[in-house]
TIZAPA-608637 format. One line per 8 residues: number of its first residue (from 1); their letters; for each residue x, y, z of N, C-alpha, C. Coordinates in steps of 0.2 Angstrom, whole numbers, plus 2048, in hexadecimal, padded with zeros to 3 digits. Atoms other than C-alpha are relative to their C-alpha. Last residue first. Layout:
N
NUM = A = X Y Z X Y Z X Y Z | ...
END
This chain:
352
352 = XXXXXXXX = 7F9 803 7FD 45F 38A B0E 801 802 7F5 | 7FC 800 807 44F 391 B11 808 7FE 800 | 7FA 7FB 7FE 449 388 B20 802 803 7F8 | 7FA 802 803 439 37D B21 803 808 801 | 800 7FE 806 429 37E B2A 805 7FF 7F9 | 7FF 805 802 42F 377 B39 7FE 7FF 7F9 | 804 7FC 806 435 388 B3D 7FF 7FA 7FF | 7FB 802 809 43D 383 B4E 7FB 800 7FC
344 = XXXXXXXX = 7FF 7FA 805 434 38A B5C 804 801 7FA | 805 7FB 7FF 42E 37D B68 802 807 7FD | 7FD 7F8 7FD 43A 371 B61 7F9 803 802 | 804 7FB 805 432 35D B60 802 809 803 | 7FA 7FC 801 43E 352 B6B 7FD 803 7FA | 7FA 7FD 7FB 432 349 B77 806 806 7FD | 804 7FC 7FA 423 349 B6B 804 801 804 | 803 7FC 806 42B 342 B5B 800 806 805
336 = XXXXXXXX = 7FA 7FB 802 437 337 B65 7FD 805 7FD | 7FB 7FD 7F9 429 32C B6C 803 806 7FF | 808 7FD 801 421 32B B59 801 803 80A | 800 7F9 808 432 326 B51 7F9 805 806 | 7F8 7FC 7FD 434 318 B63 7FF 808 7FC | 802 7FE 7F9 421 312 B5F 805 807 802 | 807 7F9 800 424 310 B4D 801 803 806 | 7FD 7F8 803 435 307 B4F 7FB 806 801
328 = XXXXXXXX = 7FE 7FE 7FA 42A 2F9 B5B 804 805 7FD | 804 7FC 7FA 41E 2F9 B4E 803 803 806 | 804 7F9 804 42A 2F5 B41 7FE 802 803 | 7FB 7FC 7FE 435 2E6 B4D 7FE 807 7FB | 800 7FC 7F7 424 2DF B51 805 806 801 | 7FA 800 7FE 423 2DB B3D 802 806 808 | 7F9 7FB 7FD 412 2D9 B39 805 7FF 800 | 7FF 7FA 806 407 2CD B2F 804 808 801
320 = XXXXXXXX = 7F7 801 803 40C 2C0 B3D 800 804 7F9 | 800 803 804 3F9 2C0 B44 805 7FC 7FB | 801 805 7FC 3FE 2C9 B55 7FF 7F9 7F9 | 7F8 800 7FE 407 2D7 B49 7FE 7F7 805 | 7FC 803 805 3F5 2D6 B40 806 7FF 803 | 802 808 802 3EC 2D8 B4F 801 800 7FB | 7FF 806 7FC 3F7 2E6 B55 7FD 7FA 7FE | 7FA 802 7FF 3F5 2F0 B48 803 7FA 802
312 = XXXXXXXX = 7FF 804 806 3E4 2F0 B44 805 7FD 801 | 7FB 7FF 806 3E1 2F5 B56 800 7FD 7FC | 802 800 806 3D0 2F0 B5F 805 803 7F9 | 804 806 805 3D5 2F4 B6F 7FD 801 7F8 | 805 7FE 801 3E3 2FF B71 7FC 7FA 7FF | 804 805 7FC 3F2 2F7 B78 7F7 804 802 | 7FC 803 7FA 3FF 300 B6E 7FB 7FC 801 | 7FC 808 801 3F8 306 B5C 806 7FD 806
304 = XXXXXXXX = 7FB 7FD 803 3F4 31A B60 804 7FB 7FE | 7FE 808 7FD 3E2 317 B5D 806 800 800 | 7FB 7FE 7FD 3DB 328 B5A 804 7FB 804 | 800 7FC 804 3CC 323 B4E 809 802 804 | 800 7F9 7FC 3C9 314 B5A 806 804 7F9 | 809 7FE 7FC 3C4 303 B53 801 806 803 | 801 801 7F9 3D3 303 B48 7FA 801 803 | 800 806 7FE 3D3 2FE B34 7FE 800 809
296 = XXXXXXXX = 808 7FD 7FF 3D5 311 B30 7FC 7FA 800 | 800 7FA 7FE 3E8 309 B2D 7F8 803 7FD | 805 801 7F6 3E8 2F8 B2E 7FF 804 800 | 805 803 804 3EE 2F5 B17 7FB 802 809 | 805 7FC 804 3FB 305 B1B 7F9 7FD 802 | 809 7FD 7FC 403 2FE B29 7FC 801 7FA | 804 808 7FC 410 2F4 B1E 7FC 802 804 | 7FF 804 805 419 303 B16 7F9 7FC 7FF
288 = XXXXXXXX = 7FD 806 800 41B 30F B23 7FB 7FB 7FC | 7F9 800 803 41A 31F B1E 802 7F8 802 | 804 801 806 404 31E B21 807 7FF 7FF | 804 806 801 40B 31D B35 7FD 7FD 7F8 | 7FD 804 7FD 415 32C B33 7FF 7F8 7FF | 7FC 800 806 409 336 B2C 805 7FB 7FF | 806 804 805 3FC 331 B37 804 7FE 7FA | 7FC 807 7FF 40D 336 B47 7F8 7FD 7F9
280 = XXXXXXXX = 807 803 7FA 40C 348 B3D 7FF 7F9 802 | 806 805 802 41B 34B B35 7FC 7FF 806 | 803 7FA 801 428 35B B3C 7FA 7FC 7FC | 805 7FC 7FD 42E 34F B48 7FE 806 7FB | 804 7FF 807 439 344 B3B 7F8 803 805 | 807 800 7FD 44A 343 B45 7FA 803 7FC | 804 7FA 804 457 33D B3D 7F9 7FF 802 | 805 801 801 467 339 B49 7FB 803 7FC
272 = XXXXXXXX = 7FE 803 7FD 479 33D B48 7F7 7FB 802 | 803 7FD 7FA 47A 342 B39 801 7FD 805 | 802 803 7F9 484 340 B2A 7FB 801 805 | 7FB 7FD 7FA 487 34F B1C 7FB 7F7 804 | 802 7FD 7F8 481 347 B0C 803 800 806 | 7FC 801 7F8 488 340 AFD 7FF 804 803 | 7FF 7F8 7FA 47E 342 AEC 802 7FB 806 | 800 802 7F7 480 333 ADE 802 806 805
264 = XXXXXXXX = 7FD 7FD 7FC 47A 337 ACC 801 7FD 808 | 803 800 7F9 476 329 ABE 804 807 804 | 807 7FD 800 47E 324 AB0 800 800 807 | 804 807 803 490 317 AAF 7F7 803 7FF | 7FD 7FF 808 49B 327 AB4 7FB 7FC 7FA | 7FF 80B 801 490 329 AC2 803 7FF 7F9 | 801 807 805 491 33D AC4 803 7FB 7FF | 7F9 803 805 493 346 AD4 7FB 7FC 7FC
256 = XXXXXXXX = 7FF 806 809 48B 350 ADF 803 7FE 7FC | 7FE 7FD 807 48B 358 AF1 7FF 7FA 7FC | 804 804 807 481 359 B01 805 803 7F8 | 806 7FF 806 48D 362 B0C 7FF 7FD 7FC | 803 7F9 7FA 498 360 B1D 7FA 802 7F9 | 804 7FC 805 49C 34D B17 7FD 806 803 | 7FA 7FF 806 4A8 347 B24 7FD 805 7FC | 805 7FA 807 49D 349 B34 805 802 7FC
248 = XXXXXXXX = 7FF 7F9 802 4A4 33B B40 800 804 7FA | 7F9 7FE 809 4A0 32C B42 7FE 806 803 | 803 7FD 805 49A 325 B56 803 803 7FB | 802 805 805 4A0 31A B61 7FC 803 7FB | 807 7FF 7FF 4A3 329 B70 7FC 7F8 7FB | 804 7FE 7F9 4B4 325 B74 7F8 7FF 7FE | 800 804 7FA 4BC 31B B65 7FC 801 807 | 7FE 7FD 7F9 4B3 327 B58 802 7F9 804
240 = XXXXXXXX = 804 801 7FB 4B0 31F B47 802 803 807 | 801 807 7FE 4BB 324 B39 7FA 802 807 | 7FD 800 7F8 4BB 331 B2F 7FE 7F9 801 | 803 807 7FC 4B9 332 B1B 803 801 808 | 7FE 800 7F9 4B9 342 B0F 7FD 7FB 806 | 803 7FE 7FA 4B4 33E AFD 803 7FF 807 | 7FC 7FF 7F7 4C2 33B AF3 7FC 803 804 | 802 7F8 7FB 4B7 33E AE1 805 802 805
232 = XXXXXXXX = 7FE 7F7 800 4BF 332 AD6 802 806 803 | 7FA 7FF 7FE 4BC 320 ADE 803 808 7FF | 7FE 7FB 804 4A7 322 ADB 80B 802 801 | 805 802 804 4A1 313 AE2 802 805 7FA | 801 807 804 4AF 310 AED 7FB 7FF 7FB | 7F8 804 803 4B1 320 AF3 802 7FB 7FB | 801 7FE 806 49E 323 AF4 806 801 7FD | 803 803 805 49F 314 B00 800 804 7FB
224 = XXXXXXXX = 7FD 805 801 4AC 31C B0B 7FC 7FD 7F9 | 7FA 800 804 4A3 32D B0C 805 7FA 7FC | 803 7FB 806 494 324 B11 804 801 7FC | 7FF 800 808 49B 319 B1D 7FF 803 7FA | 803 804 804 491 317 B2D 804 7FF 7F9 | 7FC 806 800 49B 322 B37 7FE 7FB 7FE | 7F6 7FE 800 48F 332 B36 801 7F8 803 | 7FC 7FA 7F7 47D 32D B36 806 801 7FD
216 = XXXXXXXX = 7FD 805 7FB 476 327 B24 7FF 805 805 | 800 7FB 7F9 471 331 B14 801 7F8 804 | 7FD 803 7FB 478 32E B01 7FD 802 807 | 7FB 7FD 7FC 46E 334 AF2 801 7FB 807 | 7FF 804 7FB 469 32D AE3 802 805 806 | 7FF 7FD 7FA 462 334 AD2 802 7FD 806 | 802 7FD 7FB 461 326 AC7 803 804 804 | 806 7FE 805 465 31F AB3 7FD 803 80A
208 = XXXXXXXX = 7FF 7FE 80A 475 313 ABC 7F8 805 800 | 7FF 7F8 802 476 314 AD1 7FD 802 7F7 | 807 7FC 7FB 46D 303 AD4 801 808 7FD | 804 802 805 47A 2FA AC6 7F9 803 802 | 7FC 7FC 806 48A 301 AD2 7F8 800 7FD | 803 7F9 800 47E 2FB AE1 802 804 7FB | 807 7FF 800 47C 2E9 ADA 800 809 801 | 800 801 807 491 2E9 AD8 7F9 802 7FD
200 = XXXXXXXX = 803 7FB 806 496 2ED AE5 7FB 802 7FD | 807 800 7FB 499 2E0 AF0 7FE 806 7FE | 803 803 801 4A9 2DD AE4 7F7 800 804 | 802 7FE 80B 4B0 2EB AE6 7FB 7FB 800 | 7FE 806 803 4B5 2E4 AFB 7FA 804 7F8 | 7F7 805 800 4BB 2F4 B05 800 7FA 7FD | 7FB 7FA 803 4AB 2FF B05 806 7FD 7FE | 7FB 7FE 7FC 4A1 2EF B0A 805 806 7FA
192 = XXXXXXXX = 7F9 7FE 803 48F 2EA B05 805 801 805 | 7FB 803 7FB 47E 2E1 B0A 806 803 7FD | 7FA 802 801 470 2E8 B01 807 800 803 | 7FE 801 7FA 45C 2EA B03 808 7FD 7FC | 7F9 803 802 452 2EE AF8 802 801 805 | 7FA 7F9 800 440 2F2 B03 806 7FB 7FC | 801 7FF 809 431 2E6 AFF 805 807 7FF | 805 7FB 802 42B 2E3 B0F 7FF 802 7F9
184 = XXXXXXXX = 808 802 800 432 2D2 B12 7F9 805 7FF | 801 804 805 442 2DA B0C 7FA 7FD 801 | 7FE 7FC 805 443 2E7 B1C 7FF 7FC 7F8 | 806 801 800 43F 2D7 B25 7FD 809 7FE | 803 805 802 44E 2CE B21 7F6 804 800 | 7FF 7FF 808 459 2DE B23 7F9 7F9 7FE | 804 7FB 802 451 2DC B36 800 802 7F8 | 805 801 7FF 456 2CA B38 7FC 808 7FE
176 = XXXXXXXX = 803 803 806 466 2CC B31 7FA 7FE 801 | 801 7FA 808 46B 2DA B3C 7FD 7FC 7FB | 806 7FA 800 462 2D1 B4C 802 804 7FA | 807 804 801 46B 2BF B48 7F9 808 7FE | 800 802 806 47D 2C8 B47 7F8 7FF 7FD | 801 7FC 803 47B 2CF B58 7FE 800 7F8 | 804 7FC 7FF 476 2C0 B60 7FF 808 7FB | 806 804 806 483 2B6 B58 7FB 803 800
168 = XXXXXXXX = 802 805 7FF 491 2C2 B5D 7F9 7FC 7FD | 809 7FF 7F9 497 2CE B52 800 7F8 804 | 7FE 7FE 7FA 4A8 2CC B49 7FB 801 806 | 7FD 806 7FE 4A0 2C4 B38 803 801 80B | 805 803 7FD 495 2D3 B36 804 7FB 804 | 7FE 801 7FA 4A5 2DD B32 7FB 7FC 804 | 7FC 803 800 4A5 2D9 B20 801 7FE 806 | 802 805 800 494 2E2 B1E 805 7FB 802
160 = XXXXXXXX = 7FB 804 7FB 49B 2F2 B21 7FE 7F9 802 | 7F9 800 801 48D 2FB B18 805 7F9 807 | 7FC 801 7FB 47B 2F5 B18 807 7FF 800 | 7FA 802 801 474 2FE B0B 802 800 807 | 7FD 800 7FD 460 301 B0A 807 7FA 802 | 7FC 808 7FF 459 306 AFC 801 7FF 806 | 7FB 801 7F9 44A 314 AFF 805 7F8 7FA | 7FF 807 800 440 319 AED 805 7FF 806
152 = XXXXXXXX = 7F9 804 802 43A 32A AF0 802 7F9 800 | 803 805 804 426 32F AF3 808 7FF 7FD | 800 7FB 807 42B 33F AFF 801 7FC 7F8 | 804 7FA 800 422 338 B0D 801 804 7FA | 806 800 802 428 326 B09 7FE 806 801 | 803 802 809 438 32A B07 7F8 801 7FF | 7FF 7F9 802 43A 333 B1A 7FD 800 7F7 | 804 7FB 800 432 325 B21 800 806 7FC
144 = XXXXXXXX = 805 802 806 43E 319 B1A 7FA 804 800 | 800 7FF 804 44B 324 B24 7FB 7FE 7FB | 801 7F9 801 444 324 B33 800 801 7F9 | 806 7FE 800 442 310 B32 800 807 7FF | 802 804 806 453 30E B2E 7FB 803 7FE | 7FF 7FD 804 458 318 B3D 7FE 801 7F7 | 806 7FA 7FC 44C 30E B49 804 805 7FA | 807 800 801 454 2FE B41 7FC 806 7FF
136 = XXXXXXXX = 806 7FD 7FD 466 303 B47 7FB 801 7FD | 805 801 805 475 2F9 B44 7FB 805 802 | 803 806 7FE 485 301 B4E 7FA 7FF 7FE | 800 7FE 7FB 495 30C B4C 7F9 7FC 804 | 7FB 7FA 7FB 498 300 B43 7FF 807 7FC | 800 805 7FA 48D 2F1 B3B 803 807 804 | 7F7 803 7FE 488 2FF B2E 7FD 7FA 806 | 7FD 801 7FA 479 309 B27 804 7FC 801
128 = XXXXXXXX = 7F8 806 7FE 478 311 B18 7FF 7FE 806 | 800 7FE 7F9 465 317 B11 807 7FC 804 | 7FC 803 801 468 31A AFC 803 7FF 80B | 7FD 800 7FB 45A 324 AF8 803 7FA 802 | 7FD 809 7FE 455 324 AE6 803 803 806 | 805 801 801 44C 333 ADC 800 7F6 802 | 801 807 802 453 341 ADF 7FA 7FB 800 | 7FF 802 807 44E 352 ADA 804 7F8 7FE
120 = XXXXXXXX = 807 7FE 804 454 35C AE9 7FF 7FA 7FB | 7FF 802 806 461 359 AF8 7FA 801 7FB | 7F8 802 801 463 360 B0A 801 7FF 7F7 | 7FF 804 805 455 36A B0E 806 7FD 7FF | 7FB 7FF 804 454 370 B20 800 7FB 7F9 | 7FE 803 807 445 370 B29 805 801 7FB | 805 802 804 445 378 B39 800 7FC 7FA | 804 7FC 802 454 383 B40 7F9 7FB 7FB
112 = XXXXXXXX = 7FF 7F9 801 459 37F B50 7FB 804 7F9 | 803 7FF 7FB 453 36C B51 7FF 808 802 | 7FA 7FB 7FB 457 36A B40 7FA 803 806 | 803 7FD 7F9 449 35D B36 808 803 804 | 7FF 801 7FB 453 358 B25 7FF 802 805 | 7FF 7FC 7FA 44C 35A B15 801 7FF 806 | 7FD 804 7FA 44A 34E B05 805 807 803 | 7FD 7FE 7F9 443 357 AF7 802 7FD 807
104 = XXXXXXXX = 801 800 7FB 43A 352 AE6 806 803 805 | 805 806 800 435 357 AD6 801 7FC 806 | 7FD 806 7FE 43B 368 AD8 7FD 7FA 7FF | 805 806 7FB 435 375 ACF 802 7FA 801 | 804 803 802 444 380 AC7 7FB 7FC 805 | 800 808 7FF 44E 38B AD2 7FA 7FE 7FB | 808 803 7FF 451 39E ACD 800 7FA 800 | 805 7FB 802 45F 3AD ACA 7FA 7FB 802
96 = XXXXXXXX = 806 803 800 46F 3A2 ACF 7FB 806 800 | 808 7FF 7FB 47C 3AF AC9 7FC 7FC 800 | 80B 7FE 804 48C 3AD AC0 7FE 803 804 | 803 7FB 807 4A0 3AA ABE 7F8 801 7FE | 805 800 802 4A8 3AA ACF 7FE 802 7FA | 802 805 800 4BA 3A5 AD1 7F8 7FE 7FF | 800 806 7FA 4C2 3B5 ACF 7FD 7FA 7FF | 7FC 800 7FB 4BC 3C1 AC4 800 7FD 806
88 = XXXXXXXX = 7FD 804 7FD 4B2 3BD AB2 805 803 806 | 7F9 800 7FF 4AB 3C9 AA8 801 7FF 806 | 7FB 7FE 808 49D 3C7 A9F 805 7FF 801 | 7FB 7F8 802 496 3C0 AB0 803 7FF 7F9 | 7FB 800 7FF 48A 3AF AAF 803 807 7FF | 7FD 7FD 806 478 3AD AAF 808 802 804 | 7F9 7F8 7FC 470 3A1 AB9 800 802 7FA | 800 7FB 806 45F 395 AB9 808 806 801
80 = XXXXXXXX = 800 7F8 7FE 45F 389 AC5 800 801 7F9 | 800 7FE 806 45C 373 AC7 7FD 808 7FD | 805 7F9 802 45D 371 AD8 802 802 7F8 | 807 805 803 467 360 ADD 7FC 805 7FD | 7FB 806 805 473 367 AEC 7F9 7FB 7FC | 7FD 802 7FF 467 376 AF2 803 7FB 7FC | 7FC 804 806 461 385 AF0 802 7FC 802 | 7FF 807 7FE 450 38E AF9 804 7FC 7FA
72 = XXXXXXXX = 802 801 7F9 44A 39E AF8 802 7FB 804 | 800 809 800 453 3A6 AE9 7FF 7FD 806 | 807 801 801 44F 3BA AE9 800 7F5 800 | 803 802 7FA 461 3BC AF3 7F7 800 7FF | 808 7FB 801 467 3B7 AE1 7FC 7FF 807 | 805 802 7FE 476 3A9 AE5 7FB 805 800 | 805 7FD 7FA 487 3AC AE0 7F9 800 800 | 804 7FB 802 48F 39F AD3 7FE 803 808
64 = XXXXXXXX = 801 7FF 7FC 49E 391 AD3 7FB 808 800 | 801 7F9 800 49D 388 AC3 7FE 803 806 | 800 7FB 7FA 4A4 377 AC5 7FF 808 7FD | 801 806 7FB 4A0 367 AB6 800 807 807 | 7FC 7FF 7FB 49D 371 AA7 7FF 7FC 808 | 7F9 7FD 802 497 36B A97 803 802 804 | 7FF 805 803 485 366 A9B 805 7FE 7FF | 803 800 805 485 371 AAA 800 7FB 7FB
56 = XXXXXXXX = 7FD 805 805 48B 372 ABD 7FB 800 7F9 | 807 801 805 487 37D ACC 804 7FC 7F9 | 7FD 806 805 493 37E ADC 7FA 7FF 7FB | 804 807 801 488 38C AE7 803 7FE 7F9 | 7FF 802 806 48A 39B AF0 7FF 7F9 7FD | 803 7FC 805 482 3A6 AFD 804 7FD 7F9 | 802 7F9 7FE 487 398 B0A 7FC 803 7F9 | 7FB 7FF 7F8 491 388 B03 7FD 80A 801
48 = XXXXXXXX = 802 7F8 7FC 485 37F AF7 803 800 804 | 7FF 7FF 7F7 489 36F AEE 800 806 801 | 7FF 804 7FE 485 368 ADB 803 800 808 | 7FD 7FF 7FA 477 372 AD6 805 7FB 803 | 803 807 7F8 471 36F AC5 805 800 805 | 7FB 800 7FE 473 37E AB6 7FC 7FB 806 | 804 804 7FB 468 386 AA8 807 7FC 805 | 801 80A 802 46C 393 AA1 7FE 7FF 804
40 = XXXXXXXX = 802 804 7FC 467 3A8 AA0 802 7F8 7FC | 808 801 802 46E 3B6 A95 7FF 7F9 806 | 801 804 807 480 3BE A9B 7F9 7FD 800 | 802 804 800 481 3CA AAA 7FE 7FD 7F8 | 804 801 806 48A 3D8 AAD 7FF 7F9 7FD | 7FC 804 805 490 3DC ABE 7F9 800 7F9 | 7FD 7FC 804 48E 3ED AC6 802 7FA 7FA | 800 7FA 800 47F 3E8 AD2 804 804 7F8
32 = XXXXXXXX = 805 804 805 482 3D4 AD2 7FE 808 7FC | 7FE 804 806 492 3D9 ADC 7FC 800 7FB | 7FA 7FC 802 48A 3E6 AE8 802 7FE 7FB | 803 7FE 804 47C 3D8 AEC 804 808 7FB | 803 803 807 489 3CC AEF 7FA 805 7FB | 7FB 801 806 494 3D8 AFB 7FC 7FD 7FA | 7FE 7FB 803 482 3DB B02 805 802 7FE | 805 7FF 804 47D 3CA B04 802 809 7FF
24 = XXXXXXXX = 7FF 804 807 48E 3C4 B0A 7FA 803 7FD | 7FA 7FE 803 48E 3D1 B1B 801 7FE 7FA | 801 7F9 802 47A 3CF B1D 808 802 7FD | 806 800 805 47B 3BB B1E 801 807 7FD | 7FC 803 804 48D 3BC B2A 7FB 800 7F8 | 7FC 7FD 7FE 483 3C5 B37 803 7FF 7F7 | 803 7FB 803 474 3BB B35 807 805 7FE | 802 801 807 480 3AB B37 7FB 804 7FB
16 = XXXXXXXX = 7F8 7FE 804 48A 3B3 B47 7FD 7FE 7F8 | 7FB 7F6 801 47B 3B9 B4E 802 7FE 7FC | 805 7FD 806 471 3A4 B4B 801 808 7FF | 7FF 802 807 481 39C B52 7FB 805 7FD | 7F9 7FD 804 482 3A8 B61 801 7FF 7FA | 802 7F9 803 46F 3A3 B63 805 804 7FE | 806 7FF 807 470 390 B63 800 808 7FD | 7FE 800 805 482 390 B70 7FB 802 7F8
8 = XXXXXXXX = 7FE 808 802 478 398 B7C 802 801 7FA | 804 803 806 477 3AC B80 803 7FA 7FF | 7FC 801 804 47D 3B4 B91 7FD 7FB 7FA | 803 805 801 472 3C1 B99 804 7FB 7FB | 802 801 805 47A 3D0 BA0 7FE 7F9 7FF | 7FC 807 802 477 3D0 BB2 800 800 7F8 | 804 806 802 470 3E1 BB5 805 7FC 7FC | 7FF 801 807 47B 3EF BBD 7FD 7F9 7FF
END
C-alpha cells in the first residue's frame, strides 16, 4: 500500500478555507435568491469578517450585510453600493452588489497567498514604531516604501517614547539619530506615549479632515495608541511576549472608526514583518525619497549601488548628501526581496 502523503500546515489552511468558501457562498447565494431587495445606497466599509462585511452610512453607524459573490475585492475603507432586505431576519439587513474606484490601496505581501489588501481610500499613514519590542529603521523603511509606491503621506510615530529614558546611552543615541534623519528628509516625525495625553496632542490635530490608518509590527502599541486617541472604541491590547520579545496580534481586522473632532482612523492587524517583494528593486529604489535626484546618474545602467564604480549613490553618501543608515536599509529590503520571494504565491494580488 502507498504511503499516503501528508499535507503542510499551508495546504490544510487553504482545504479548510475553500471548503468553508463553497459552504457560505451557497447558503448566501440561497439567501439573496428568495430575498427581496430594496433600491440601491451608498455605504463605507468599516471591517470585513469572511462573506460578510460591517458597512456604515450617513445615519447609520453598523449595518452587517452579505457580500455578492460578483464583488472581487472588499475591504475596510471601500466605498459600496448595497441594497437592503424588505424584510429583515436576524442580524443581517442587505447585500454589497458593487465597490466604487478606489483612490487608493495599501496591500500587504502574504507569503501564501500574494497580495492581500488591507485598507482602501486613505489618504495618511500613521507608521508606529516603539522603544519595545525594539526600534527598527529597516521596518520604517519598509513601510515608507509602501507610501511612496501608492503616493500616500507616511507619518511616523514613535510610540513608547517614555521608555527611551531606560535604554543605555548607546541605544538611546541610535533611535534619536535615525528619527533625526527621517526629518532631515522631510518625513513628520512624532515622539508620543499611550499613557501620557498630553504627547498627544500634534497627533490628535494630524487625524482631523484625513483618512489615516494605523500599521506597525505586533507589540508596538497600535491598539494602545488608538485607545488613547480614540478612548470609546476598547480596541483589543496585549502585551509584549516575555519569551520571544515580541507583541502579540491584538487587531485580527482592519477596522474603522470616526474622530469625533473629523477625520477617520483605521486600525490594522499587526505583523510580524512586511515584506515588499512583489516591487521590483528600481521600484524600490525610486521609493526612497532622497535617491530620486542620483537615480539614472550611474555609470552602469545595472548598477546595484554597493561598490560599483561610478555609482551616484555612493558618491553622494561619500559627499554627506546621504544617510549611510538609508542605503544600508536599501541594501538589507533588496536582500530580503530575493531570499524570501514565494515561488508560487499569486503576487499579483488576492481577492480579499
Amino acid at each position: 500500500m502507498a504511503k499516503q502523503r501528508r499535507l503542510n500546515k499551508g495546504q490544510l489552511r487553504r482545504i479548510r478555507s475553500n471548503q468553508e468558501k463553497r459552504i457560505q457562498q451557497a447558503e448566501l447565494e440561497t439567501d439573496i435568491q428568495d430575498a427581496v431587495l430594496g433600491s440601491s445606497e451608498a455605504g463605507i466599509v468599516v471591517s470585513r469578517f469572511g462573506h460578510q462585511a460591517v458597512i456604515c452610512t450617513d445615519t447609520e453607524a453598523s449595518l452587517r450585510c452579505h457580500i455578492r459573490r460578483t464583488v472581487d475585492s472588499l475591504v475596510c475603507g471601500d466605498v459600496v453600493v448595497w441594497r437592503r432586505f424588505q424584510q429583515v431576519s436576524g442580524d443581517v439587513v442587505g447585500v454589497i452588489e458593487a465597490v466604487q474606484p478606489r483612490q487608493s490601496l495599501l496591500c500587504r505581501p502574504d507569503y501564501y497567498d500574494g497580495l492581500k489588501p488591507v485598507a482602501a481610500n486613505v489618504d495618511q499613514i500613521l507608521i508606529v514604531s516603539s522603544v519595545v519590542p525594539a526600534f527598527s529603521s529597516q521596518i520604517i523603511d519598509r513601510y515608507l516604501v509602501a507610501c511612496e509606491d501608492i503616493e500616500v503621506t507616511p507619518v511616523i510615530v514613535l510610540n513608547k517614547a517614555d521608555l527611551i529614558a531606560g535604554l543605555d546611552e548607546t541605544e538611546q543615541q541610535e533611535i534619536y539619530n535615525a528619527l533625526d534623519v527621517y526629518r532631515d528628509i522631510g518625513y513628520q516625525v512624532l515622539e508620543v506615549s499611550a499613557k501620557h495625553p498630553q504627547s498627544l496632542v500634534d497627533l490628535h490635530r494630524l487625524l482631523d479632515e484625513h483618512v489615516s490608518i494605523v500599521v506597525g509590527q505586533s507589540g508596538v502599541g497600535k491598539s494602545s495608541l488608538v485607545n488613547a486617541l480614540l478612548p470609546d472604541i476598547d480596541a483589543d491590547v496585549g502585551a509584549v511576549s516575555d519569551n520571544s520579545g515580541l507583541g502579540q496580534h491584538t487587531t485580527t481586522v482592519a477596522t474603522r472608526y470616526v474622530v469625533p473632532t473629523g477625520g477617520i482612523l483605521i486600525d490594522s492587524p499587526g505583523i510580524r514583518e512586511f515584506a515588499l517583494w512583489h516591487l521590483e528593486p528600481e521600484r524600490v529604489a525610486w521609493c526612497y525619497r532622497d535617491f530620486r535626484p542620483y537615480l539614472g546618474q550611474c555609470k552602469f545602467r545595472d548598477c546595484k549601488h554597493i561598490d560599483d564604480p561610478g555609482c551616484a549613490l555612493q558618491e553622494a553618501l561619500e559627499a554627506g548628501d546621504l544617510h549611510a543608515l538609508r542605503l544600508y536599509n536599501f541594501h538589507r529590503i533588496i536582500e530580503s526581496m530575493s531570499a524570501n520571494k514565494p515561488t508560487r504565491a499569486n503576487t499579483r494580488g488576492k481577492k480579499s
